[in-house]
N, C-alpha and C positions, 0 to 999 in steps of 0.2 A: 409311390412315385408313378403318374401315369405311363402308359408301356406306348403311346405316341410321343410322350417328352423325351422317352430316352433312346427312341427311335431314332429323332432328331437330333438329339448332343453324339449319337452313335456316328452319325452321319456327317456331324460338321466335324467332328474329334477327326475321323479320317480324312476331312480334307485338309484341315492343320498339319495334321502329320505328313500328307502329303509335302503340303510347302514346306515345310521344316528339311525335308529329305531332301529335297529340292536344293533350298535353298544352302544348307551344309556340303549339299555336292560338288557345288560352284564351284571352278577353280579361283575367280577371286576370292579371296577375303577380304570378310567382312567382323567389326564386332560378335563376339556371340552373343552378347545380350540385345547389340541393333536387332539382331538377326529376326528373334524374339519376336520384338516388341508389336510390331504389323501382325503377325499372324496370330498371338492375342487378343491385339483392340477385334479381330476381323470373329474370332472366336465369341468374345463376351457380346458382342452386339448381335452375332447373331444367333447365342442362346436363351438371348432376352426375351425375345419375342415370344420363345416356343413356351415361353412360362405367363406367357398374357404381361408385359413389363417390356417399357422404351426404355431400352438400355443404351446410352451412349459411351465414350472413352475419349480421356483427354491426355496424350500423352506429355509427362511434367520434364521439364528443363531441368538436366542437373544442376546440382550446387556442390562447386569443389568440394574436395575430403570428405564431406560426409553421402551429402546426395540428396536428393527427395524420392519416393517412389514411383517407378517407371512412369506407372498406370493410376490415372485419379479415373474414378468411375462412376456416371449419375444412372441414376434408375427414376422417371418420371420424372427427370428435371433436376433432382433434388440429389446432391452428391450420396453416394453409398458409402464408397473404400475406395482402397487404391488395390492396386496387385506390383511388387516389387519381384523383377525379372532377374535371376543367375546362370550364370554359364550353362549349359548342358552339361552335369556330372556333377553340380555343384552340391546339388539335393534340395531339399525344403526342410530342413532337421536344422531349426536355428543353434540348437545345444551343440551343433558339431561347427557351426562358424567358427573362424578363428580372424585373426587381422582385422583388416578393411571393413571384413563382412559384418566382424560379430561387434566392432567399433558403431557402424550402422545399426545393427539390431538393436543398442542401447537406447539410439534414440528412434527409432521404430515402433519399439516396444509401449509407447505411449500412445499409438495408435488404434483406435478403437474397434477398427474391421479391414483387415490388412492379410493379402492373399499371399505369399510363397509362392515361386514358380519355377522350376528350370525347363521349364517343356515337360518333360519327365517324372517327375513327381512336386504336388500340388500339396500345400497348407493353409490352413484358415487361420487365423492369429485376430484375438482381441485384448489390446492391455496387456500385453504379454505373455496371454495364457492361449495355449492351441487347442482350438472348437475340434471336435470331433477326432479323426485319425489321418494319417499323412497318406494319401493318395500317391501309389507307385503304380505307373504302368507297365503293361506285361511285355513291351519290349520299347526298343529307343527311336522315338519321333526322329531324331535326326539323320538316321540308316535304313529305316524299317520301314519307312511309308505307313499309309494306311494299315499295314497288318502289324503295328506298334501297339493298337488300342482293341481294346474285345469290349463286346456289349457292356459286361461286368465293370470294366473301367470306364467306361460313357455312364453307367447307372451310378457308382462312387461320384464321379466330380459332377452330375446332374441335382447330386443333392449336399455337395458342398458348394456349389455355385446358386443352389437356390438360399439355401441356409447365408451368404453373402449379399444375393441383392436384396433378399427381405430386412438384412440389417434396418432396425430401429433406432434411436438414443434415447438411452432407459436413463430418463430424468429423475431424480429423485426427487423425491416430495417434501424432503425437508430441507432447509439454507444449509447446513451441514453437509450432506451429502452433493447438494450442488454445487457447493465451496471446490469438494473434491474432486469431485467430476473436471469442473471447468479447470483448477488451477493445471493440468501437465498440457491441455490443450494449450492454456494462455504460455505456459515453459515452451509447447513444440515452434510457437509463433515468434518469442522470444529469441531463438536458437536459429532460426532462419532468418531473421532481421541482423544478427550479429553477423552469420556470413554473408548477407547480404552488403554489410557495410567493407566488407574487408576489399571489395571494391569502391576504390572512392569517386568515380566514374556512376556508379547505379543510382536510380531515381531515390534511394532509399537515400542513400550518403549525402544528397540535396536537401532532401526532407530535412534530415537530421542537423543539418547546417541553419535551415532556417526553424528550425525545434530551438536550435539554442538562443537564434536571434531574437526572438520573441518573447520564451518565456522561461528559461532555464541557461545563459551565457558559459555555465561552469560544467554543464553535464556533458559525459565522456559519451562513447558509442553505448557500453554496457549500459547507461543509465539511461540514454535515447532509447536501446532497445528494449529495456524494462516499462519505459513508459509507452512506447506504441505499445504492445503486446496489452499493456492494462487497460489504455485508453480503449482498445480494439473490444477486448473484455467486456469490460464492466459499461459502457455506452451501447453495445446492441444487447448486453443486460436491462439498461433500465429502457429502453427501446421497450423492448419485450414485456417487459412487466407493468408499463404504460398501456399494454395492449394490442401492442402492432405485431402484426406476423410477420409483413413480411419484411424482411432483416437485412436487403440488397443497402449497400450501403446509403446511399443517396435518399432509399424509402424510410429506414432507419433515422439519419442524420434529421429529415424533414418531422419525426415524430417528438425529436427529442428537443425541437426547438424553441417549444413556447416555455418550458420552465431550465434546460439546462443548456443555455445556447454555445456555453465554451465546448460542453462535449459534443452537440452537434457538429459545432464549425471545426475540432480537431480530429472528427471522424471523415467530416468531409477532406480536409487538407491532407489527414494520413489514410486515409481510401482513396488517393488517385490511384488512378487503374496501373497506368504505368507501374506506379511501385507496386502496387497490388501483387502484377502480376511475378514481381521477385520473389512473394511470401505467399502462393494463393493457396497452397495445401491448410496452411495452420488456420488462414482467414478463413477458410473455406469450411473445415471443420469446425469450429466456434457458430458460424450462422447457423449450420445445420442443427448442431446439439443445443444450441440457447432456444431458437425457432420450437425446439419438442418442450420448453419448460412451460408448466402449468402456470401462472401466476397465482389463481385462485386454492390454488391447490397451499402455496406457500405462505398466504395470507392466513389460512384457514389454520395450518400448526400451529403458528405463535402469534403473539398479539405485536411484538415487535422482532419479526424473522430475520432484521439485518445485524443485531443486538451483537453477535459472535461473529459474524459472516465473514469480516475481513483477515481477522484473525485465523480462523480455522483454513480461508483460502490461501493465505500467506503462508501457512505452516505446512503443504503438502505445495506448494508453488516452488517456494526457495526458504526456507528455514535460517537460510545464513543471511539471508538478507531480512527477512524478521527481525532476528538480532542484532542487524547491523543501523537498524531503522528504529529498534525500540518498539516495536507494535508488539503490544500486549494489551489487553483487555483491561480497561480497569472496574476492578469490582463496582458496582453500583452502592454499596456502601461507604468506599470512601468518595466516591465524587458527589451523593448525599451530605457527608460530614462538613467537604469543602464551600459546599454553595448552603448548608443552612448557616454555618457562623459567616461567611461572605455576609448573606441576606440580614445577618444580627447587625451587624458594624453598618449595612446600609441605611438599616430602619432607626436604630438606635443613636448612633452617631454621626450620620448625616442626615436624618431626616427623610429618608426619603420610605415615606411611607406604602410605598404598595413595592419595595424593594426593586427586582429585577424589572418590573413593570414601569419603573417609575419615569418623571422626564429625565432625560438627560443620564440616564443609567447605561453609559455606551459601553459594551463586552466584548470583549475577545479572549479565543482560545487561539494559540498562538502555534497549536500541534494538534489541530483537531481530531486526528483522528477521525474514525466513522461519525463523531458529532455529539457523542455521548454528555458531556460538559454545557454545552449550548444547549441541547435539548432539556435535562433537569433543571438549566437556569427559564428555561422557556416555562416550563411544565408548573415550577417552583410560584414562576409570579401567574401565570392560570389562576392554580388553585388558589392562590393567596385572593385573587379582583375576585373569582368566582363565590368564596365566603366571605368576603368584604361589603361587596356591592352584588351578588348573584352574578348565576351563567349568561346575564342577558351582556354584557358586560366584556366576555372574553375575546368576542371575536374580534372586536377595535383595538383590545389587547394585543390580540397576536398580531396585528397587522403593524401595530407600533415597535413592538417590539425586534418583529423582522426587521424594522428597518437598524435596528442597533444591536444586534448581535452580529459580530463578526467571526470570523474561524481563516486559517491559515494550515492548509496541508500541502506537503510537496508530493508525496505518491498518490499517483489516480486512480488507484484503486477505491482507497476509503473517501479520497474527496467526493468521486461520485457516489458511494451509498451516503456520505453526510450530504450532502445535494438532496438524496433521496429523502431521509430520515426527517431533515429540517421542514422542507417542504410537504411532506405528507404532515408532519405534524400541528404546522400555522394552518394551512388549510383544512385540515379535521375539526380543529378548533374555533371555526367559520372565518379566518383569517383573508389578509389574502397578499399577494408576494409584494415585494417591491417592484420597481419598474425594472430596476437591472437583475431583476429576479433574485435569489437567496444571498445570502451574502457570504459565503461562503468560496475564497481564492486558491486556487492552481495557483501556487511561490513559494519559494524559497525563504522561509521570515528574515532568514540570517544575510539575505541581501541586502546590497545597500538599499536605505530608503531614499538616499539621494540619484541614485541610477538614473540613466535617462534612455525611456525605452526607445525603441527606432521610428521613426518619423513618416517611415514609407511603407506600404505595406500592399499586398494585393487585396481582392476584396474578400474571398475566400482565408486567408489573413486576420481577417479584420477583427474579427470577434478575438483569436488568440491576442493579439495585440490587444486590445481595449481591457479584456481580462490583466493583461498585467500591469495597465495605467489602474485600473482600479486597485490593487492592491497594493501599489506604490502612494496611493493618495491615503488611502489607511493607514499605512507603513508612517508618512510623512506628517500628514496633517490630521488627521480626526484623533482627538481629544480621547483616550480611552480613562473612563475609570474604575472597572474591573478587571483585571486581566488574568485568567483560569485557566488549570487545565494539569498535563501529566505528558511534560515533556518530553521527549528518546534522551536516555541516558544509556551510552558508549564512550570508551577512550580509545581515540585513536592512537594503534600503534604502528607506527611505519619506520621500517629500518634507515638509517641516517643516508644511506647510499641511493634509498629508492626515489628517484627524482620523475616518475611518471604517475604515483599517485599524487590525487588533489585533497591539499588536507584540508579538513573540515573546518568550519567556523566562521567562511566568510565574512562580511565586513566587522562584525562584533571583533573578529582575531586579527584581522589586516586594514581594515579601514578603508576609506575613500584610495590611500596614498599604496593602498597592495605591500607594504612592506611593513607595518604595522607601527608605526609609528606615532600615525592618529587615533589608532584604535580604543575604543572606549573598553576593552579586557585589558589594556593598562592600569583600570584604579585598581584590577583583581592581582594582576602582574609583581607590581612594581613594591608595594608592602612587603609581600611572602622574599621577593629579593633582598629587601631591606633588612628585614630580619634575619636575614642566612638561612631561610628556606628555597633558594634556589635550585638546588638537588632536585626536590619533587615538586617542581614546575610542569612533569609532565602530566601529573593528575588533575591538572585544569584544561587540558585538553580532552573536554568530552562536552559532548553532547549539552547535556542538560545544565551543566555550567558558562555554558554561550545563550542560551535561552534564557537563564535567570540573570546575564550581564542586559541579553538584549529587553526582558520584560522591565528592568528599572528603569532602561534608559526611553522603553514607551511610555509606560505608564506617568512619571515625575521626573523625568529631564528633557522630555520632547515639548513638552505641553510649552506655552509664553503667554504668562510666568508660569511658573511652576507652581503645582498645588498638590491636591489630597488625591489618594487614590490607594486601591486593594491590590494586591498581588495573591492570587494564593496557587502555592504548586505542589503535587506529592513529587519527588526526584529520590534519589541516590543520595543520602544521606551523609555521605566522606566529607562536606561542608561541614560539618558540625567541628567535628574535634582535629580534621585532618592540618598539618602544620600548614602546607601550601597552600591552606585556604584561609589564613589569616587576611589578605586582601579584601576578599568577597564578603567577609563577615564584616570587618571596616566598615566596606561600603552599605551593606544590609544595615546595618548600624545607626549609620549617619541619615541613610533616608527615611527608614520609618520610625514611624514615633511608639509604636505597639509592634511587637513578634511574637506568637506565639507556634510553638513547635507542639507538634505533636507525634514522636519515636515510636514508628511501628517497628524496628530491628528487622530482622530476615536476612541475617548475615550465614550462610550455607556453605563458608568457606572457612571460616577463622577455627577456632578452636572453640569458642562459647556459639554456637548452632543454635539459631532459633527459626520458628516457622518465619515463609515471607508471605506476605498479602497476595504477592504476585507469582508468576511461576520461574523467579530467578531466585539466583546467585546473591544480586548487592542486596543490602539493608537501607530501607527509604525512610523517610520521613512525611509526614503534611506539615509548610508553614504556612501562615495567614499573617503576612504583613501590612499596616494600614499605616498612612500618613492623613494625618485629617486638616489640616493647611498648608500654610506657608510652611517651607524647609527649614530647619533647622540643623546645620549640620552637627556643631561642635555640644550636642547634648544625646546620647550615647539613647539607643529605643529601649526600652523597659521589656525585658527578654521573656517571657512564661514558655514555662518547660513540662513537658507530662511524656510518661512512656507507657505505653498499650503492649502489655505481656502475654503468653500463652502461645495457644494452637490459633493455625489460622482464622478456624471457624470463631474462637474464642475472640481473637481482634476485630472480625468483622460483625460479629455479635457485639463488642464495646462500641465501635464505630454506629453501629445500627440504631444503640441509644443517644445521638449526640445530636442536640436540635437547638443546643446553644451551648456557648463559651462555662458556662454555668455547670453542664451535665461532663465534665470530666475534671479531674483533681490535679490540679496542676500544682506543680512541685514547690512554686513557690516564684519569684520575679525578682531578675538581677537587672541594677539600675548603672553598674558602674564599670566601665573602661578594663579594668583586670580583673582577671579571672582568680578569686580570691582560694581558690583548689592549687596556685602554683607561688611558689615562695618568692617575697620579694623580688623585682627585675629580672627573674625568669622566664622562661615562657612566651604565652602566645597574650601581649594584652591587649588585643583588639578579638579576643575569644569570651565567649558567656559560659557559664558554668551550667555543668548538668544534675548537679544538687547544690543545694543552697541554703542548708542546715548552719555554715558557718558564717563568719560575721562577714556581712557586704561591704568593701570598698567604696566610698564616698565618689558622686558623680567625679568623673573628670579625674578620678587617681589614673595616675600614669598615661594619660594623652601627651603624645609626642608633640611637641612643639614645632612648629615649622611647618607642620601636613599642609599639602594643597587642597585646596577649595574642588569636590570631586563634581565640581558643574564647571 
């Protein structure tokens, strides 16, 4: 350490001390952390200089109960840390906090270079762990004046305060590691946006009012805040990985606009400064640490670096909300097995020979996810034109195709890496975007399709609004006839009293009329009631059972007339044999004219344990339903059944071989109304059997007389 540097911190140290003596001597009172806080910022700025470094200091506005830290602190502009100020006697020894203090420290603690201070003894803190040793001085700033500090203590905090403003952000070099990095940032943003709303008076509680009017009517503050924090995320993410440095919002939002304009224009709308300035610690650390990530560096790892990214940032972000969202990863082997029998039943049974490529081949994933589902359907018809007609070929391809695959996610996290993902992929392929750019929507699926978004808007606005008229014109009117993917399966449980959660399901579960009346999860409802399955009515409240009510009713009852069309989904499996699901199976039934299942098990909770494909609990299935014309209702679909046993590696090694309907053994195809495994007038008989060794039931045995027409 040079012996002029610590000449200088000798020198200011004692003029600190001084005012602190001073200042503590006064007969008013004052705070003692006010007391602090000036003789601080007057400290850090002027030991900046002696180290060749413009040091500035912004002192941060509390935030009830918890707080933000005193002191936010730039070095050449560019934010460092903070330094968080305690009474005189409080210490810098976070392990002896208690209360208030150590309540703070929890969330402190995810702060990446974060100072300790009472005057008197000094702590460096990163992530939770303390750089070096806790600096005590040899007597008390607040009594002692200048003769509180000896050289030896000017030399100690000369090189804990240089060890502070040379703070870096050590980016990591692969999507994993940055996953983790970013997600407690994007949690610290998150956590200040929630107390920001608990006033509803603040710029943020406006935002969030007009978040709902635009694109989300049903989302609570928690769900506002989880969406600023991601939006804030993952948009000066692909900012950056676009190439731009510099990450100011407005420099950011203007990079991001030629290919993903929603997230521009919601960086601009939730970067006004005003609200800004309610959250600027968490915004502020996020510019700085995305601003240090290499792009080149990330490209270079993996051929597809965003492939896990959402998942692994979800799982160190909030875990409970992972689970409550259904994001998981799904293997690339089964979303291969989905889309090559889809591409069979295309080419084969509709004619449409260059499959996913072909006219009129309109797709959607209706739970996109990161984009994985859309992308193999992309990739799938590539290579299909590519050895068809050659590479000369693909790039018209892609460009066709962009315009008819669609996707639907509600968290902005993955909608912007599938933003990312889609678009880097048409255009690798010499594609090139649509006008309205990827087609890929910020919505809710389970919203009404008939909604009618708001009329008025600012212009700043505007883009969030036109995003949701386009999804609403998908939702309503475009003709789909594949519809893919690996919906969230969760059941909601909420206690019968709790009337401030919103439960899940929207219009598939309450209809146009909010009380559910009209609702099309009546054809699933009203059977399992009929039969005296009403008891376990609550296992149709989930997830992925609103998604499989709402994909029939896109796919083959939205259409005019109604026609052919693919469904195919992996889900949660309790549809199969479960009693309350005798409804869905009805309806599954009556609309397509072909089902075939294929049981991967991966029940981790029953008594018979087997591996799951995925990293849970429930036991899932893949089905592949096809209607290839006009409806039929009253002739029951031709059921085909197979189950995929073993280790996981073992099912995704069976799955790996599956390149058509052909290359798996299916158990055999039930054609009739009862389920011939239950003895006469028993049972479930709007159920298909899971072995079929015994004699089949003649079409149409035991169909109830009087059913309604389910269109």
């Amino acid at each position: 350490m040079p012996a002029a540097e610590d000449g200088q911190c000798h020198a200011f140290l004692r003029e600190f001390a001084d005012s602190l003596t001073r200042s503590f001597s006064s007969p008013v009172a004052a705070h003692a952390e006010e007391q602090l806080k000036m003789p601080v910022q007057l400290l850090l700025q002027s030991i900046g200089p002696a180290m060749n470094l413009e040091a500035d200091t912004k002192p941060e506005s509390p935030v009830e109960d918890i707080g933000r830290p005193d002191i936010a602190v730039e070095v050449d502009r560019l934010l460092c840390g903070f330094v968080e100020l305690k009474a005189p006697g409080t210490g810098a020894n976070v392990t002896r906090f208690r209360g208030h203090n150590r309540q703070q420290w929890k969330k402190f603690s995810d702060l990446p270079n974060l100072v300790y201070t009472d005057g008197n003894e000094w702590s460096l803190y990163r992530k939770g762990e303390r750089i070096g040793t806790r600096i005590v001085f040899s007597g008390d700033v607040t009594r002692d004046g200048a003769g509180a500090v000896t050289e030896e203590d000017a030399e100690q905090l000369s090189r804990l305060l240089r060890d502070f403003f040379s703070w870096q952000p050590i980016v990591p070099t692969n999507p994993q590691g940055l996953a983790e990095l970013l997600a407690p940032l994007c949690h610290l943003l998150r956590d200040d946006v929630m107390r920001a709303l608990e006033n509803p008076d603040s710029n943020l509680s406006t935002l969030a009012r007009q978040w709902r009017e635009l694109l989300f009517p049903d989302a609570d503050d928690a769900q506002f805040a989880d969406a600023y924090a991601q939006t804030f995320t993952y948009a000066l993410l692909l900012a950056r990985l676009g190439g731009q440095e510099n990450l100011a919002t407005n420099a950011a939002a203007d990079a991001l606009q030629g290919g993903h304009r929603l997230l521009a224009q919601a960086l601009r709308v939730l970067g006004d400064p005003q609200a800004r300035e309610e959250i600027s610690t968490g915004v502020a650390l996020l510019e700085r640490s995305i601003t240090a990530v290499n792009p080149k560096e990330l490209a270079e790892e993996d051929a597809d670096p965003w492939l896990y990214f959402y998942e692994d940032f979800l799982a160190a972000y909030d875990s409970d909300l992972r689970k409550d969202r259904g994001v998981y990863y799904t293997p690339v082997e089964v979303v291969q097995t989905q889309v090559n029998l889809v591409s069979e039943l295309l080419v084969n049974r509709f004619g449409k020979t260059r499959s996913f490529a072909d006219e009129g081949v309109v797709l959607l994933d209706p739970a996109v996810g990161t984009g994985t589902y859309p992308l193999a359907a992309l990739q799938h018809g590539f290579d299909l034109v590519a050895d068809r007609y050659g590479p000369g070929r693909v790039g018209a391809t892609a460009s066709e195709m962009a315009k008819n695959v669609h996707a639907f996610e509600l968290l902005v996290g993955p909608y912007a890496v599938a933003h990312l993902r889609l678009s880097e992929r048409i255009i690798d392929a010499g594609g090139t975007l649509p006008e309205d750019g990827v087609h890929v929507y910020l919505t809710d699926t389970l919203e009404s399709p008939h909604a009618t978004p708001p009329g008025r808007f600012t212009l700043f606005e505007r883009e969030l609004a036109m995003e949701h008229r386009r999804a609403l014109k998908v939702k309503s009117d475009v003709p789909v006839l594949v519809c893919i993917g690996n919906p969230p399966y969760d059941r909601q449980q909420i206690a019968p009293e709790d009337e401030t959660t919103i439960r899940k399901g929207g219009w598939v579960r309450y209809g146009d009329s909010g009380d559910g009346s009209d609702a099309i999860l009546r054809n699933f409802l009203e059977p399992a009631r009929e039969a005296g399955h009403g008891v376990h009515l609550k296992n149709l409240y989930n997830d992925y059972v609103y998604f499989w009510r709402w994909a029939l009713w896109k796919v083959f009852e939205s259409k005019n007339p109604p026609g052919p069309g693919v469904l195919s989904f992996i889900t949660a499996s309790s549809y199969l044999r479960g009693p309350a699901f005798v409804g869905m199976r009805e309806v599954m039934r009556r609309t397509f004219d072909d089902l075939w299942i294929i049981d991967l098990e991966g029940d981790n909770l029953g008594a018979r344990r087997t591996e799951n494909v995925f990293n849970i609990q429930t036991p899932v299935a893949i089905a592949v339903g096809v209607r290839y014309g006009d409806p039929n209702l009253n002739e029951p679909a031709r059921v085909h059944y197979t189950k995929i046993e073993g280790s996981r590696d073992e099912k995704l090694a069976a799955l790996n071989r599956v390149q058509n309907f052909n290359d798996l053994s299916w158990k055999g195809c039930f054609t009739g109304w009862q389920n011939p495994l239950l003895p006469e007038g028993e049972g479930d008989y709007f159920s298909w059997p899971l072995i079929t060794d015994l004699e089949l039931a003649p079409i149409g045995h035991g169909l109830r007389e009087g059913r309604p027409s389910q269109r």
